[in-house]
Backbone as a printed PyTorch tensor [residue, N CA C, xyz], in Angstrom:
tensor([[[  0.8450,  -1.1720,   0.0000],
         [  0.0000,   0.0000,   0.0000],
         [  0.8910,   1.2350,   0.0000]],

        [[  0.6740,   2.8410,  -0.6240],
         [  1.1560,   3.4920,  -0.8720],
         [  0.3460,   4.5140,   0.1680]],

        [[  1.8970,   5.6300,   0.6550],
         [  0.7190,   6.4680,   1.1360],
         [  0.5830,   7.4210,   0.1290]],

        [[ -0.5690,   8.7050,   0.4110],
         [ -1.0820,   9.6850,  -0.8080],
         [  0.6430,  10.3430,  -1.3760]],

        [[  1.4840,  10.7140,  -1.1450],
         [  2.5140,  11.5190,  -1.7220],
         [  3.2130,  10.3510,  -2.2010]],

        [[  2.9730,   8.9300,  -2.5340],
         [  3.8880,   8.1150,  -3.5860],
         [  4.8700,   7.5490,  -2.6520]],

        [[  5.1220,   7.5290,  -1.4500],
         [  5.9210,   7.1250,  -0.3300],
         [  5.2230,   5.7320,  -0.0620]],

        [[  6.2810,   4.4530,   0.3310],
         [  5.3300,   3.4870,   0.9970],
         [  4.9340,   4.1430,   2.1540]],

        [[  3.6320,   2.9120,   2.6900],
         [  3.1530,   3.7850,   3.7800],
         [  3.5010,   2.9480,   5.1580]],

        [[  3.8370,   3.2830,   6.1440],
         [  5.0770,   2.8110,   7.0450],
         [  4.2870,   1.5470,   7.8290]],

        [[  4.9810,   0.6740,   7.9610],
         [  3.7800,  -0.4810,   8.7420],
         [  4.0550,   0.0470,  10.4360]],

        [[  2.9340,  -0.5830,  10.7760],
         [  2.6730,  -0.8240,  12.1260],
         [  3.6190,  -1.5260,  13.1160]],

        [[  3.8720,  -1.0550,  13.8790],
         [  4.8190,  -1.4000,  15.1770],
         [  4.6930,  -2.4050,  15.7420]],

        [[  4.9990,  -3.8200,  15.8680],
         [  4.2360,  -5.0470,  16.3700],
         [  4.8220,  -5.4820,  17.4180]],

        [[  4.5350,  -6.2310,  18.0130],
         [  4.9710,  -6.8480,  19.6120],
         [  6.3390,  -7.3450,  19.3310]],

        [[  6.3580,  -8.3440,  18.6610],
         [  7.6940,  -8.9380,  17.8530],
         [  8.8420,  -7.4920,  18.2600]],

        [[  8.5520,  -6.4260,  17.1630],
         [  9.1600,  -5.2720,  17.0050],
         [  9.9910,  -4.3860,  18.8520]],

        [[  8.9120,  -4.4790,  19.3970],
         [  9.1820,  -4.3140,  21.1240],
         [  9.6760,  -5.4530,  20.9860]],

        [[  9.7530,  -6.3660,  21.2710],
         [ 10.9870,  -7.2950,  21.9220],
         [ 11.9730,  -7.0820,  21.9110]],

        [[ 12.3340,  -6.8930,  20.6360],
         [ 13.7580,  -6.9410,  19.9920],
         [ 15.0460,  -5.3300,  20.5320]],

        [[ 13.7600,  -4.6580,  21.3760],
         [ 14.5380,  -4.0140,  21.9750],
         [ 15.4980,  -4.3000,  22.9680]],

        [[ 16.5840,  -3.8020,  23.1790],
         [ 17.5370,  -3.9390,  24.6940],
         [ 16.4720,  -3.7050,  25.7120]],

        [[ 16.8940,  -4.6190,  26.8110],
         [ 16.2670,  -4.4780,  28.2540],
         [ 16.5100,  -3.8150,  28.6950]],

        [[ 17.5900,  -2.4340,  28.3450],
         [ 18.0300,  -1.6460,  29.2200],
         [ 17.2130,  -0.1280,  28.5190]],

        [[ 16.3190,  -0.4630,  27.6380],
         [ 16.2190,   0.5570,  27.2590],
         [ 14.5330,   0.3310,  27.4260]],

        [[ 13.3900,   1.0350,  27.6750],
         [ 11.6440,   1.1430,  27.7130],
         [ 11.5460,   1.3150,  26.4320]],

        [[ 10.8030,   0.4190,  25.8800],
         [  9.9350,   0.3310,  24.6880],
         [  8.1430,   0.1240,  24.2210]],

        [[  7.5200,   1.2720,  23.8150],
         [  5.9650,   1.1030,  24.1930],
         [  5.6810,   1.2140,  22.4390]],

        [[  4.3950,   0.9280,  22.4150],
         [  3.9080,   0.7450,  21.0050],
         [  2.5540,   2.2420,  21.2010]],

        [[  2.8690,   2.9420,  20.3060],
         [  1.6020,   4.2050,  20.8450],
         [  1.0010,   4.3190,  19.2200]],

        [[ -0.1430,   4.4050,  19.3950],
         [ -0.3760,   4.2410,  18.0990],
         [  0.2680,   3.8160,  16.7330]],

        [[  0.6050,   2.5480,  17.2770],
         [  1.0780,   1.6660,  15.7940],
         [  2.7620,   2.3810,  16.0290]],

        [[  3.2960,   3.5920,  16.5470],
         [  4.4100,   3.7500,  16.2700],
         [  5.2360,   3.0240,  17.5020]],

        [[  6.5660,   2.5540,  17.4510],
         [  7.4080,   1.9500,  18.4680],
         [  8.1890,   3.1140,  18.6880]],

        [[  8.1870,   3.8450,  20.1090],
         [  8.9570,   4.0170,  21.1170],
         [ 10.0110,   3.9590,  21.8580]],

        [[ 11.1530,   4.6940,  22.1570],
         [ 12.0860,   4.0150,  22.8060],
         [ 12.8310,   4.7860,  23.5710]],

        [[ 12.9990,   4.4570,  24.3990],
         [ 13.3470,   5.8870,  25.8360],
         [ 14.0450,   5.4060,  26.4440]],

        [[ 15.3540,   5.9170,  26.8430],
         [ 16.3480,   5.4180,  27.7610],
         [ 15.8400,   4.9610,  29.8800]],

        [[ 16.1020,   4.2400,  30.0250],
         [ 15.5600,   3.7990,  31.5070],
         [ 15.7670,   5.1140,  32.2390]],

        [[ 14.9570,   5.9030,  33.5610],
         [ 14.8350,   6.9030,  34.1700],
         [ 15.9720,   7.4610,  34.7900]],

        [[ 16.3410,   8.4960,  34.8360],
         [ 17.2740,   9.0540,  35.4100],
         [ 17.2130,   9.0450,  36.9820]],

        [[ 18.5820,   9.4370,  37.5640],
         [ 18.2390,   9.3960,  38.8980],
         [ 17.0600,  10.0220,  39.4840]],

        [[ 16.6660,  11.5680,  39.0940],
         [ 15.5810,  12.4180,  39.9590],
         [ 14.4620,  11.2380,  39.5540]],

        [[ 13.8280,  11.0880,  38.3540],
         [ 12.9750,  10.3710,  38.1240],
         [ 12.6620,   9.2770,  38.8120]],

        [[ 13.3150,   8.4330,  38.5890],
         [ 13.4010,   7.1640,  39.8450],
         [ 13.1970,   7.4690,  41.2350]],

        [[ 14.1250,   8.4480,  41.5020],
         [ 13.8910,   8.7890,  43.4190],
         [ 12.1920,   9.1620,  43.0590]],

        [[ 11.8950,  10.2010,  42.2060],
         [ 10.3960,  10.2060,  42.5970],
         [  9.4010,   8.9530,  42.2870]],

        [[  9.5260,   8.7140,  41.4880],
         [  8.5720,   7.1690,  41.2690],
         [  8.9690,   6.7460,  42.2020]],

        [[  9.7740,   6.1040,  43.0140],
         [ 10.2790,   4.8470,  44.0390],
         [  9.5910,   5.5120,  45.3170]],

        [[  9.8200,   6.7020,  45.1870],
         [  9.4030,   7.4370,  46.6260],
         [  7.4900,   7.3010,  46.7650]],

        [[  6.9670,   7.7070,  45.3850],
         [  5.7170,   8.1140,  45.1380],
         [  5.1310,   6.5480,  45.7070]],

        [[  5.6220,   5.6480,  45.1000],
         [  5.3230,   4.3570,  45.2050],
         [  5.1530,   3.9060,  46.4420]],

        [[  6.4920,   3.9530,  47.4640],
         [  5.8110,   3.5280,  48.4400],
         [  5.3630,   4.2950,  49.4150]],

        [[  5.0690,   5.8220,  49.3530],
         [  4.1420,   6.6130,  50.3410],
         [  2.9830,   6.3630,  49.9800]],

        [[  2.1460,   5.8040,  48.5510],
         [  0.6290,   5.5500,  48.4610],
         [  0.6490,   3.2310,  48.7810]],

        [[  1.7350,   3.0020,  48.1300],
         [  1.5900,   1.5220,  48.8770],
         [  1.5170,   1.1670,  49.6840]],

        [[  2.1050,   1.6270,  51.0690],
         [  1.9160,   1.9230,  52.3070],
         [  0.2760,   2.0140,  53.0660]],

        [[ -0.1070,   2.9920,  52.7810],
         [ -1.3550,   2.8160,  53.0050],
         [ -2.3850,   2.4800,  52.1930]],

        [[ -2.3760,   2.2700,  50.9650],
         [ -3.4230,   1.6910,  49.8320],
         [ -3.0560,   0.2800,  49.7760]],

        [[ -1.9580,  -0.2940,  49.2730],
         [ -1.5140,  -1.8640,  49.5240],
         [ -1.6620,  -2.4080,  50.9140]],

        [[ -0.8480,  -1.9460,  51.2260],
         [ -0.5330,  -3.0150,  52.9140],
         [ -1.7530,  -2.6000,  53.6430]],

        [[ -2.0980,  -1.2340,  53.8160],
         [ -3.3900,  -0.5290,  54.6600],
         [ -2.9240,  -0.3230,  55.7840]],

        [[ -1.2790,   0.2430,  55.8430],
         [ -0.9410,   1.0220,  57.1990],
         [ -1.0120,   2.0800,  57.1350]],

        [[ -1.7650,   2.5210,  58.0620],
         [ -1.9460,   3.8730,  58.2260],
         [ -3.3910,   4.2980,  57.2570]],

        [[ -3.8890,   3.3610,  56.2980],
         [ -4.6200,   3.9490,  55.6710],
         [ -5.7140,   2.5910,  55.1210]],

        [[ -6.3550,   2.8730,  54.0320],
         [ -7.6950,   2.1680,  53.7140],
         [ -7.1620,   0.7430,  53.3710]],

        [[ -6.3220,   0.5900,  52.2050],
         [ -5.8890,  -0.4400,  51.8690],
         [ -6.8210,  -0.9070,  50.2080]],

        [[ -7.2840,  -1.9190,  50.1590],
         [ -7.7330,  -1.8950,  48.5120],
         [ -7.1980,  -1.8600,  47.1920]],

        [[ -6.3370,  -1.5930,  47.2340],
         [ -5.0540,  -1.4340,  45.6590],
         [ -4.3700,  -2.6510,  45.6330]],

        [[ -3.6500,  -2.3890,  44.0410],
         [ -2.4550,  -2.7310,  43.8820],
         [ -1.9350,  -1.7420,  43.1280]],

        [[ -0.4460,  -1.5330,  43.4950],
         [  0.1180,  -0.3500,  42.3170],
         [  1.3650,  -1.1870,  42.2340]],

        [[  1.8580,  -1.0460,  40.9600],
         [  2.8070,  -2.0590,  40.4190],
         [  3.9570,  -0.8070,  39.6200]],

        [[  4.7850,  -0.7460,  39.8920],
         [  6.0330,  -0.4540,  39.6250],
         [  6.2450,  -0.6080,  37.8510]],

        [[  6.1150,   0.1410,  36.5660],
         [  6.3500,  -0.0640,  35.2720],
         [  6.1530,  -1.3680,  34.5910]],

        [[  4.5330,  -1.1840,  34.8710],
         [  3.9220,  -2.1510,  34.1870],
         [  3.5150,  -2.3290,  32.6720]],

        [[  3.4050,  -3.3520,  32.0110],
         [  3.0280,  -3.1170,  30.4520],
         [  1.7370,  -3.3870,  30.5180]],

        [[  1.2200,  -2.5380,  29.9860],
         [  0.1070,  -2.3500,  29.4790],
         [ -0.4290,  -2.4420,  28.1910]],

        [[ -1.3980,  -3.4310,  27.8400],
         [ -1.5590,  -3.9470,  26.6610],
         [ -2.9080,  -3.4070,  26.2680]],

        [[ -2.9960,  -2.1730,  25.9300],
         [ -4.7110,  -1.5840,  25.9650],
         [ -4.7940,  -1.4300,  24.4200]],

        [[ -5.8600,  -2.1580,  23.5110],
         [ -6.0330,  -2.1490,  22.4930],
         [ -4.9760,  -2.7940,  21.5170]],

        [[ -4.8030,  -2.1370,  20.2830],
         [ -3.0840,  -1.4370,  19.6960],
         [ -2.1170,  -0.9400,  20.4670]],

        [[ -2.1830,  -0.5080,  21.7120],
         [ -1.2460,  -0.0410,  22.2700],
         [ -0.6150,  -0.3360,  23.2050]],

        [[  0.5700,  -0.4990,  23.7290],
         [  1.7850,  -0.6260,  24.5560],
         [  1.6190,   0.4160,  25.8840]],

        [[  1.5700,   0.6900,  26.6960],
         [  2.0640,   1.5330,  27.0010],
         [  3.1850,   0.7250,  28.8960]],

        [[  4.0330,   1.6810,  28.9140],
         [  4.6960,   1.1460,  30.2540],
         [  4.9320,   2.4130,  31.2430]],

        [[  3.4580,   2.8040,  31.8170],
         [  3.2630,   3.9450,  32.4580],
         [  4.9380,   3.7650,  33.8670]],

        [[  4.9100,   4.7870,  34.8400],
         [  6.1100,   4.7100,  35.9430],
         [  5.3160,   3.5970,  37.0230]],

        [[  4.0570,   4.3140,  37.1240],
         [  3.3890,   3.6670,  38.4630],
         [  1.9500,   3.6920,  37.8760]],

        [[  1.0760,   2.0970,  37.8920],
         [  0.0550,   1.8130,  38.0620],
         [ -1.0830,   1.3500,  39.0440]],

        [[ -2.2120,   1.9640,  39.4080],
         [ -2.9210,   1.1500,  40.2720],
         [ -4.2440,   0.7800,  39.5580]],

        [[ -4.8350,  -0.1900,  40.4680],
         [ -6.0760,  -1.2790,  40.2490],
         [ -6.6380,  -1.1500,  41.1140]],

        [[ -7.8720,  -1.0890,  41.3780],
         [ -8.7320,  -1.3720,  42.5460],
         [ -8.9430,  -2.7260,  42.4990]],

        [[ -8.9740,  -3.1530,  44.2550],
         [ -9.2050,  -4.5610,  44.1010],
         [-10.5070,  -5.1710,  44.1710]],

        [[-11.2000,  -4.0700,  43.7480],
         [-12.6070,  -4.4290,  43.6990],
         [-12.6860,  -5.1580,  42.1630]],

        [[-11.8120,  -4.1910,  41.0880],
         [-11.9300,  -4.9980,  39.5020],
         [-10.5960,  -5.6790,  39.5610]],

        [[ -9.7510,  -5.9090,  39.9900],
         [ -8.7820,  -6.6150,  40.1430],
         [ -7.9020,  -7.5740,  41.1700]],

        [[ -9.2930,  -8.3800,  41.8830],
         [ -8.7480,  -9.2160,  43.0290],
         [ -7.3980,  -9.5180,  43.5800]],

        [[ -6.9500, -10.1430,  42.5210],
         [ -5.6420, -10.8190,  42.9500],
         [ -4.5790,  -9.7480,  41.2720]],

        [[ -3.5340,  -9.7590,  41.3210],
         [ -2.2700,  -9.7310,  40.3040],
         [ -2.4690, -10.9750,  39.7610]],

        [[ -2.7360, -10.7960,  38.1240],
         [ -2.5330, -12.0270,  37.7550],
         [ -1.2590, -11.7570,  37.0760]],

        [[ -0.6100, -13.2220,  36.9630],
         [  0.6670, -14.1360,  37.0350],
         [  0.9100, -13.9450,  34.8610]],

        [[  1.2550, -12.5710,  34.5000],
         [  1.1510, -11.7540,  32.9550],
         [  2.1360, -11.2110,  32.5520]],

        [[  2.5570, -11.5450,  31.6710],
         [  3.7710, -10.1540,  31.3420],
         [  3.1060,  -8.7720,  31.0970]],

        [[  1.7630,  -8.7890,  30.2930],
         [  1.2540,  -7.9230,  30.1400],
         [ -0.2310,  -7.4460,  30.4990]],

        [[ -0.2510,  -6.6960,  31.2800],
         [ -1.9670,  -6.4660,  31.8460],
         [ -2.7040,  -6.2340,  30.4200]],

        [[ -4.1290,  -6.3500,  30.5930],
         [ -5.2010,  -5.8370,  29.5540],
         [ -6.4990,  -5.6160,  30.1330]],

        [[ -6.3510,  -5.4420,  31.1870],
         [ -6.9550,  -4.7610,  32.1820],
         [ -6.3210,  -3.2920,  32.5920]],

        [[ -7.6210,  -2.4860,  31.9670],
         [ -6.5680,  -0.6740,  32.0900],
         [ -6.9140,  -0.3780,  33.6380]],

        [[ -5.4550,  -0.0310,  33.5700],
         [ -5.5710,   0.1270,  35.6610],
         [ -6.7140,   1.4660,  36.2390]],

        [[ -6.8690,   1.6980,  37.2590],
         [ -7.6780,   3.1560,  37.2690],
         [ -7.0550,   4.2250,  37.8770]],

        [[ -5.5160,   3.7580,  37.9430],
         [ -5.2520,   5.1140,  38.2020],
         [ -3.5010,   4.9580,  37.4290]],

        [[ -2.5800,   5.9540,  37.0390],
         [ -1.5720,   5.7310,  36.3540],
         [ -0.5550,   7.4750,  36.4880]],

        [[  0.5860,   6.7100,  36.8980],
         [  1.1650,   8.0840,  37.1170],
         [  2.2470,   8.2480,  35.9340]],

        [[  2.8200,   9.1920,  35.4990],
         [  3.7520,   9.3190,  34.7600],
         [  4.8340,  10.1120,  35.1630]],

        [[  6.0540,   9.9490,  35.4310],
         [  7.3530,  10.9340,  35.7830],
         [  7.6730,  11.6580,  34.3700]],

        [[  7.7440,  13.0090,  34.4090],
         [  7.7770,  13.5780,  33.3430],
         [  9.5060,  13.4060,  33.0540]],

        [[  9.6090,  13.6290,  31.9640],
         [ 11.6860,  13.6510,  32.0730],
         [ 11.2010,  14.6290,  30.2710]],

        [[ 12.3170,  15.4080,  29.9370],
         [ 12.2210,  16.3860,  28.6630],
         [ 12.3680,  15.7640,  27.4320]],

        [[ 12.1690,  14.0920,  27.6400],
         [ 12.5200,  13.3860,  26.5360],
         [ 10.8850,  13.0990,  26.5230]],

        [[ 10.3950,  12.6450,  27.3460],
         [  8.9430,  12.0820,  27.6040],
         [  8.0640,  12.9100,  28.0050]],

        [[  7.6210,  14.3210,  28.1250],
         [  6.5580,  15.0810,  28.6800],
         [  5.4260,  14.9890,  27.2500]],

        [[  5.8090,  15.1650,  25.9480],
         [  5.3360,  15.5360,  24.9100],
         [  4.3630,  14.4400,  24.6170]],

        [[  4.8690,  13.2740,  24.9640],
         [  4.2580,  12.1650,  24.6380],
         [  3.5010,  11.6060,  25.5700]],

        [[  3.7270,  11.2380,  26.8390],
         [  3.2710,  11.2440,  28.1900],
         [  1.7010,  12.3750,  28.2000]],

        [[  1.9040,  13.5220,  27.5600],
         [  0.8290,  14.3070,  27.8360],
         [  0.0990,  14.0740,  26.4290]],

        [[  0.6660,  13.8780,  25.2790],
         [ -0.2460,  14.5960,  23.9340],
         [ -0.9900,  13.3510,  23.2870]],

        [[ -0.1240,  11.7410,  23.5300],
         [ -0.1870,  10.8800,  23.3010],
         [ -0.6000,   9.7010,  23.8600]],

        [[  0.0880,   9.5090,  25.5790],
         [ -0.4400,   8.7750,  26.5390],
         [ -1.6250,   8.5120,  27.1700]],

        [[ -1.7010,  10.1160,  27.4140],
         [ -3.0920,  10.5190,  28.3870],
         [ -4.4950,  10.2870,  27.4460]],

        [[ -4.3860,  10.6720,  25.8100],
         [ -6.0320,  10.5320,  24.9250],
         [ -5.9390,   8.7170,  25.4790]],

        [[ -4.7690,   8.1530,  25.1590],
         [ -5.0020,   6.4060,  25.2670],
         [ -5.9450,   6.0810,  26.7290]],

        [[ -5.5500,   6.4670,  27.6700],
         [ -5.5990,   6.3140,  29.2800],
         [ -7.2060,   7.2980,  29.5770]],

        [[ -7.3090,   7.6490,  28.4690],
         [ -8.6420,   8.3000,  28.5880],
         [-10.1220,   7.2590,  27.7810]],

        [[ -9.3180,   7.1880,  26.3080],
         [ -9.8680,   5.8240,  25.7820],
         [-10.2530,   4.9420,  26.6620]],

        [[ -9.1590,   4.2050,  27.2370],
         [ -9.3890,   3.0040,  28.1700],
         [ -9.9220,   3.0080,  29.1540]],

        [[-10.4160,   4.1790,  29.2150],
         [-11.4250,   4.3660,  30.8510],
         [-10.3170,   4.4850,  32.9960]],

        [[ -9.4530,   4.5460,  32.1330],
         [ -8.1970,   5.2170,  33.3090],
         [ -8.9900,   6.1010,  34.5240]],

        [[ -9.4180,   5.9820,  35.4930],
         [ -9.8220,   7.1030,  36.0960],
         [ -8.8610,   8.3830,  36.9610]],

        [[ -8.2430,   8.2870,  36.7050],
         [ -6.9580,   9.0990,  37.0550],
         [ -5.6480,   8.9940,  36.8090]],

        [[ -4.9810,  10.6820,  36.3620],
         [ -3.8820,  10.3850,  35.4140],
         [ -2.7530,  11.8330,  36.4570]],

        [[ -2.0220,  11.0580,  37.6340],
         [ -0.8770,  11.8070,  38.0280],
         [  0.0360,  12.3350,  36.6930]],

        [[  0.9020,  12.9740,  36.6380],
         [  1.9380,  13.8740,  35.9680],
         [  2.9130,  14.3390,  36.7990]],

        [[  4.0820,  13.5330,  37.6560],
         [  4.8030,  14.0070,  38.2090],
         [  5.8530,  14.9190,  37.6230]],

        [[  6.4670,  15.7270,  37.6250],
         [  7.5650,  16.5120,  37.4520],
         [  8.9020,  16.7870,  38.2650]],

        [[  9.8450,  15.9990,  38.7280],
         [ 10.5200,  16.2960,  39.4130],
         [ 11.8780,  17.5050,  38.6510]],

        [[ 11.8760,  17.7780,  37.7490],
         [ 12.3810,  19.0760,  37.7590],
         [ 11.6730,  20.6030,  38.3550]],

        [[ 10.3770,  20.7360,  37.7740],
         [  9.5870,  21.6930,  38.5720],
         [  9.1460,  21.3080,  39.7860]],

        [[  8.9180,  20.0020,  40.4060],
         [  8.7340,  19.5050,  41.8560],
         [  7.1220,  19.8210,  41.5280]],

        [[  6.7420,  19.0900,  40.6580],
         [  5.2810,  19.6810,  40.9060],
         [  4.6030,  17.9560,  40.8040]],

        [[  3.3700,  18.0690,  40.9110],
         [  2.5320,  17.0020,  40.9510],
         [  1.1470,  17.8260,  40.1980]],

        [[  0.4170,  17.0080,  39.2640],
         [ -0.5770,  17.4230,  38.2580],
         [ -1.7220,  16.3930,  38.7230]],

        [[ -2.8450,  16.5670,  39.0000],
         [ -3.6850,  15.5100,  39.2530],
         [ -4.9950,  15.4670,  38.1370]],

        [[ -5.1700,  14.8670,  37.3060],
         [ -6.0890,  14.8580,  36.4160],
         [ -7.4550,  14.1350,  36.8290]],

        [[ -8.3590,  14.0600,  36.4090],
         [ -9.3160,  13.2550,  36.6160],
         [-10.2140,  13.1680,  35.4460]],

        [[-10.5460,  11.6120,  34.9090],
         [-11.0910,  11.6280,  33.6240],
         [-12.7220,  12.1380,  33.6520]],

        [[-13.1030,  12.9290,  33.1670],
         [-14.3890,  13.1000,  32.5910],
         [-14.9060,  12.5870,  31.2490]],

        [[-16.2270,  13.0900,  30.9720],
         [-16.9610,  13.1200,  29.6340],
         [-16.7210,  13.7990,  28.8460]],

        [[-15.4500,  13.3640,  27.7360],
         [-14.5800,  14.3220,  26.6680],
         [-13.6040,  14.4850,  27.0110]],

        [[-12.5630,  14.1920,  28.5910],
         [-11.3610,  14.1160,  28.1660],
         [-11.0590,  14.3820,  29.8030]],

        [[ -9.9560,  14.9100,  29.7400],
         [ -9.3080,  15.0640,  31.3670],
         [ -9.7360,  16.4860,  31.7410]],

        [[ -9.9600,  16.4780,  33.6320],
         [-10.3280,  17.5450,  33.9320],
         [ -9.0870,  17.7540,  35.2730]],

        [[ -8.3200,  18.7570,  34.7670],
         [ -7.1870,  19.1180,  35.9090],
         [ -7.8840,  19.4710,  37.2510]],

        [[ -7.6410,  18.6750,  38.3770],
         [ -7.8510,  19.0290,  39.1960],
         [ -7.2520,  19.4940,  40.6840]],

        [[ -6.0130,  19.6350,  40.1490],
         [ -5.0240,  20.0970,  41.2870],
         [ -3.4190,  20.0600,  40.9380]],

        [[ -3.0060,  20.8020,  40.9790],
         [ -1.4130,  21.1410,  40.7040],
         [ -0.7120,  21.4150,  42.1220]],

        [[ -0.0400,  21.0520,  42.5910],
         [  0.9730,  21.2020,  43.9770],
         [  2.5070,  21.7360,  43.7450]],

        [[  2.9380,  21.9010,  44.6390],
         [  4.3430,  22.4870,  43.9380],
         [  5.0240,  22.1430,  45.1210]],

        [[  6.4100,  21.5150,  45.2000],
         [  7.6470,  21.8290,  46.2690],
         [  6.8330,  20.4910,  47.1320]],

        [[  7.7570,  20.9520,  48.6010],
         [  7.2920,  20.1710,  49.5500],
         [  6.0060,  20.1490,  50.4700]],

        [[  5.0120,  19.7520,  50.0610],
         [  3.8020,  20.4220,  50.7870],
         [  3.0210,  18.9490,  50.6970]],

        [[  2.3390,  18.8390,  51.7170],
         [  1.1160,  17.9700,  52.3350],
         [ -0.0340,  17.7030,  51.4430]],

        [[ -0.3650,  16.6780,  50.6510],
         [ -1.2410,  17.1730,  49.9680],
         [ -2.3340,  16.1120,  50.0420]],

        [[ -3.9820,  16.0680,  49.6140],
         [ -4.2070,  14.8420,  49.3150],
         [ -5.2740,  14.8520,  48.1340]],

        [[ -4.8040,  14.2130,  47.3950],
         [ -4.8790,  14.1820,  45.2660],
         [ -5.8230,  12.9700,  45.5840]],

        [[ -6.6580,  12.7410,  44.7330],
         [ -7.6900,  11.7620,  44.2310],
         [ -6.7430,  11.2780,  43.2690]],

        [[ -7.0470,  10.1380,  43.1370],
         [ -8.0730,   8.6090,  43.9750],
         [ -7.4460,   8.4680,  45.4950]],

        [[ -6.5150,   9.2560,  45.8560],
         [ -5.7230,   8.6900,  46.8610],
         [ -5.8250,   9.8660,  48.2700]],

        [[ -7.1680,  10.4080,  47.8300],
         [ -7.4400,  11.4810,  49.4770],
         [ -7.5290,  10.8540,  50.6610]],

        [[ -7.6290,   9.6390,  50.7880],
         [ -8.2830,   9.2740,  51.8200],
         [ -6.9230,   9.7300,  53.0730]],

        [[ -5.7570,  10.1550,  52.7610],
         [ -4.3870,   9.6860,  52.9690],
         [ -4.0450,  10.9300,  52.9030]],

        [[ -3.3320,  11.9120,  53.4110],
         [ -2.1210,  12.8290,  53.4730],
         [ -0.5720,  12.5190,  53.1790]],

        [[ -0.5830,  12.9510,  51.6700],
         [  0.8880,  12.4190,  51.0420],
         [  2.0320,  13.7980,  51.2560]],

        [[  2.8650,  13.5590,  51.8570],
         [  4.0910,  14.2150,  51.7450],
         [  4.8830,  14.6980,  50.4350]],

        [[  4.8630,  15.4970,  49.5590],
         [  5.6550,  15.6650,  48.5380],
         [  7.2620,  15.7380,  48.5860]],

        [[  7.6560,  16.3670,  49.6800],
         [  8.7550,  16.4010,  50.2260],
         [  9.4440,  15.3220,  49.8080]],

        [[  9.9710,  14.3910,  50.1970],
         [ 10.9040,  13.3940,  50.2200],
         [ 10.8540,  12.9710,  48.6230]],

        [[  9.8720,  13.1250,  47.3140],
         [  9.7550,  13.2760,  45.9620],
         [ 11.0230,  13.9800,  45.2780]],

        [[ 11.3150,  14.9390,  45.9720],
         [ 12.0990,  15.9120,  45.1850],
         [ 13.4360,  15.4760,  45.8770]],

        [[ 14.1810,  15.2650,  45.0970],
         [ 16.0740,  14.5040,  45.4790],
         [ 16.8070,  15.7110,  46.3310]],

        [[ 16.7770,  17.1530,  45.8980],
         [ 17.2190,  18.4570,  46.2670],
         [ 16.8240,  18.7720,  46.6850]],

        [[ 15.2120,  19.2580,  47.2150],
         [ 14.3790,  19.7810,  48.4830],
         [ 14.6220,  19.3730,  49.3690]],

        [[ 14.2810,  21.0710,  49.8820],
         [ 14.8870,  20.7370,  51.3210],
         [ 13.2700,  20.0090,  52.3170]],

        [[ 14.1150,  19.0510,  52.9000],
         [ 13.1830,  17.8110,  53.7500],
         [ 12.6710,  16.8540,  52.4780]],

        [[ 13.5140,  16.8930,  51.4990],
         [ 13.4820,  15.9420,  50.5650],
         [ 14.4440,  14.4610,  50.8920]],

        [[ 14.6620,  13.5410,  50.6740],
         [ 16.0560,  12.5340,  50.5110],
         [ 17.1500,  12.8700,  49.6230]],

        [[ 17.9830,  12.7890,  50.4560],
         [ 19.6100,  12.8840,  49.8130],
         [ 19.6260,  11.8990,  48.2590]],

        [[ 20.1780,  12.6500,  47.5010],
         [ 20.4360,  11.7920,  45.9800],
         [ 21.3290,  11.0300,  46.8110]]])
């Protein structure tokens, strides 16, 4: 098949195609195109690792808090045509009893965070989020650890509705996960009452 300007027209990105990537490198399929992003930098990581277990804590285990989740650490996500390997996913265990034993979920989680980095914001926001909206996602974090900010989205009828932006080290509590007072602090590697890089 040709596309309209006389060019072949480029095939589709296939699972096969993700494999064959290095393990050291994240590979997602986003609309038919393949992806490929170097593994997270230090700030990035300290915030995902951090983010992870101040809501696992009390959403997983249920110390200190409700309990009901699972959030899984860069999971693949197999939604439709698409790939995606958000930073941090959760499930309610109301639609998702147990973790099943998958390389790849196909079950879209209901809540999904993304660490922004200047290689990945463009796509993460312009590309990720319509998918995670498709799939019925009910909430879409946007961490930033260069600006130290946190973005809290929440899906509506027609698309995402911002519902809270935070900045620095401050107390906050973001949906799906109010039930809980999250610390931003220790997120940011350089803030002060943050963790030492």
């Amino acid at each position: 098949m040709l596309a309209d300007m006389g060019e072949p027209a480029l095939r589709k990105a296939t699972y096969e195609d993700l494999c064959q990537v290095p393990d050291h490198l994240v590979a997602e399929i986003l609309a038919g195109e393949l992806h490929v992003s170097p593994r997270p930098a230090s700030f990035h990581a300290q915030a995902s690792s951090v983010l992870g277990v101040s809501v696992g804590g009390p959403f997983v285990l249920g110390s200190s808090g409700p309990g009901g989740w699972w959030i899984l650490d860069e999971p693949e996500l197999h939604l439709g045509e698409d790939v995606l390997v958000p930073d941090l996913a959760g499930w309610r265990r109301e639609r998702m009893p147990r973790v099943p034993k998958v390389a790849g979920f196909r079950l879209a989680p209901d809540w999904v965070c993304e660490v922004l980095s200047p290689g990945t914001a463009m796509r993460d926001r312009a590309i990720k989020m319509p998918i995670y909206a498709r799939e019925g996602v009910g909430h879409v974090w946007l961490l930033d650890p260069d600006a130290r900010t946190l973005e809290v989205f929440r899906r509506m009828e027609g698309g995402w509705m911002l519902v809270a932006v935070h900045a620095r080290a401050v107390k906050v509590r973001a949906e799906p996960f109010d039930a809980v007072e999250l610390n931003l602090g220790p997120l940011w590697a350089e803030e002060e009452g943050g963790a030492a890089p």
